[in-house]
N, CA, C and O of each residue as an XYZ file, in Angstrom:
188
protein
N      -5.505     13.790      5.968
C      -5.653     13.719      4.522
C      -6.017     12.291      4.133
O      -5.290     11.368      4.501
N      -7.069     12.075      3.432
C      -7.203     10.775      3.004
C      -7.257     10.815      1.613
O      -7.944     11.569      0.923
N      -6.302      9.744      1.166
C      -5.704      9.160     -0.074
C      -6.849      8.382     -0.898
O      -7.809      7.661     -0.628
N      -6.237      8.911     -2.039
C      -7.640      7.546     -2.924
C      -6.915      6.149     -3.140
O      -5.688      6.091     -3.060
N      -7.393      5.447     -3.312
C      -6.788      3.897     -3.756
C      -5.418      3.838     -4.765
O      -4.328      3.273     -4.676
N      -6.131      4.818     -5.877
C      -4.947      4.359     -6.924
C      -3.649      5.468     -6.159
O      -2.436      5.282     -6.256
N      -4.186      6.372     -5.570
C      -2.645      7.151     -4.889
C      -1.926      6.299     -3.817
O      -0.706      6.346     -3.659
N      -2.630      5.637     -3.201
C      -2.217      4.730     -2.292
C      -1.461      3.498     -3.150
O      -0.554      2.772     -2.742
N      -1.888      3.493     -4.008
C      -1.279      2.026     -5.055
C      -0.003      2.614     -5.794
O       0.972      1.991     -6.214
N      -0.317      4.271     -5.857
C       1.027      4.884     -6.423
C       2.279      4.694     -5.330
O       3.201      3.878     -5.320
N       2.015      5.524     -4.629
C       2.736      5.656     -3.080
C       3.320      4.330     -2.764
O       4.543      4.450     -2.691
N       2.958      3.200     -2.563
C       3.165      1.851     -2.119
C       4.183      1.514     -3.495
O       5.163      0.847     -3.168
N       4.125      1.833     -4.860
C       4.441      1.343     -5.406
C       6.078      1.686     -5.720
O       7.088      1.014     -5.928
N       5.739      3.127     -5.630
C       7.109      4.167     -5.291
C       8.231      3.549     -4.343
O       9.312      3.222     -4.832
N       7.996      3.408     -3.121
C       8.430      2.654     -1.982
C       8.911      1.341     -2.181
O      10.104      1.110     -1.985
N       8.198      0.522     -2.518
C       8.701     -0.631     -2.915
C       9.888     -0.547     -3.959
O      10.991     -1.046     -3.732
N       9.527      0.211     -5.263
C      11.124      0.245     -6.150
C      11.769      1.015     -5.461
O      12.904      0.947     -5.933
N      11.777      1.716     -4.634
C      12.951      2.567     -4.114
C      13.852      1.502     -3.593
O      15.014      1.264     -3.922
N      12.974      0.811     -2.578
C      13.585     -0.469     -1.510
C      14.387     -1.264     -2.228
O      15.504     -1.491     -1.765
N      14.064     -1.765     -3.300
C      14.557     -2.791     -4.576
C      15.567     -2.447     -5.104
O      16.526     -3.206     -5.245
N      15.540     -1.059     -5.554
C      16.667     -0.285     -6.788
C      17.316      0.668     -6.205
O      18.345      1.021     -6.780
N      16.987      1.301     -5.055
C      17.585      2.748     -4.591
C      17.052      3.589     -5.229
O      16.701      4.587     -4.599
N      16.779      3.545     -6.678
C      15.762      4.339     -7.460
C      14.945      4.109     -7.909
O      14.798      2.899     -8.083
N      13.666      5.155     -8.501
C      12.272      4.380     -9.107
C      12.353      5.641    -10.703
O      12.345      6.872    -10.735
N      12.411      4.814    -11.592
C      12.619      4.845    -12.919
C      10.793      5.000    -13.645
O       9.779      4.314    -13.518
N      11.043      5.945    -14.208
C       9.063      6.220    -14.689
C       8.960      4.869    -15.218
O       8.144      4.152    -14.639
N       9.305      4.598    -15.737
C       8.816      3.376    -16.874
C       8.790      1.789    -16.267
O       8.478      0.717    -16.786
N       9.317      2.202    -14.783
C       9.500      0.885    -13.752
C       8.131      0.663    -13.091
O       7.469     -0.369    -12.982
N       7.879      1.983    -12.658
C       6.796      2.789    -11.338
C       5.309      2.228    -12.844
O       4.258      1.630    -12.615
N       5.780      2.676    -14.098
C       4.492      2.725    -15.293
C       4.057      0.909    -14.884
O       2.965      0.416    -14.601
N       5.649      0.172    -15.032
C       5.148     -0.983    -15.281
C       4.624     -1.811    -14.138
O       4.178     -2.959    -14.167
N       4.732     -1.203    -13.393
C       4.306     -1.950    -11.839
C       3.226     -1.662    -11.449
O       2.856     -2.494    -10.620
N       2.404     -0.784    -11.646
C       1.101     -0.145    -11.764
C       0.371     -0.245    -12.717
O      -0.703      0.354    -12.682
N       0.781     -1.150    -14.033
C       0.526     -1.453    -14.933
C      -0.740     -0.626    -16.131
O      -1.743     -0.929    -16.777
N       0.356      0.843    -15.783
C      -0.626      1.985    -16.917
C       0.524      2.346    -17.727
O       1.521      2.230    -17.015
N       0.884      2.791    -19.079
C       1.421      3.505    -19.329
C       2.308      4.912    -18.966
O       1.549      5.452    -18.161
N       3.065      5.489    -19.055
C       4.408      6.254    -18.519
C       3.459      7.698    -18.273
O       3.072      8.203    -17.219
N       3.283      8.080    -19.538
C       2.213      9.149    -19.168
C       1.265      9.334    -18.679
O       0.957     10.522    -18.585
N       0.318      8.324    -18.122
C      -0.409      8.274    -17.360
C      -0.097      8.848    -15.884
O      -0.976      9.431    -15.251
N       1.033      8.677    -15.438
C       1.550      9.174    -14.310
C       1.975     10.676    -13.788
O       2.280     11.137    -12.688
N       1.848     11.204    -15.090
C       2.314     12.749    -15.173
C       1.434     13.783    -14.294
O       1.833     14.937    -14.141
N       0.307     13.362    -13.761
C      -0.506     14.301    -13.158
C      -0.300     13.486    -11.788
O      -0.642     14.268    -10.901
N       0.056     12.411    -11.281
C       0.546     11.796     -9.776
C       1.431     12.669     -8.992
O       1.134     12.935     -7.827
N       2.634     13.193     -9.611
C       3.363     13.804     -9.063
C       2.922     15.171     -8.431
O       3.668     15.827     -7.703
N       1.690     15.532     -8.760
C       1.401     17.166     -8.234
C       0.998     16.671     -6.442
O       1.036     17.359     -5.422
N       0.639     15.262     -6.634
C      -0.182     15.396     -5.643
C       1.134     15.376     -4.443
O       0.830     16.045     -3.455
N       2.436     14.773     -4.365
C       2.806     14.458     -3.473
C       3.534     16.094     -2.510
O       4.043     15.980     -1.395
């Protein structure tokens, strides 16, 4: 399966707050990827 960039930038980004917080908070994952909260709502189908 090959990933597109910004899923790969999702994925990486996920991981990293997990590592940090134990949890990844939408509005953490929004701000670290630096899109808005809803923007993310269609990311999750893919995993």
């Amino acid at each position: 399966m090959i990933l597109s960039e910004s899923i790969e930038d999702y994925l990486k980004a996920i991981y990293a707050l997990q590592r940090e917080a134990g949890k990844v908070l939408t509005t953490q994952l929004a701000e670290r990827l630096e899109v808005k909260p809803a923007s993310l709502t269609g990311y999750g189908t893919i995993c």
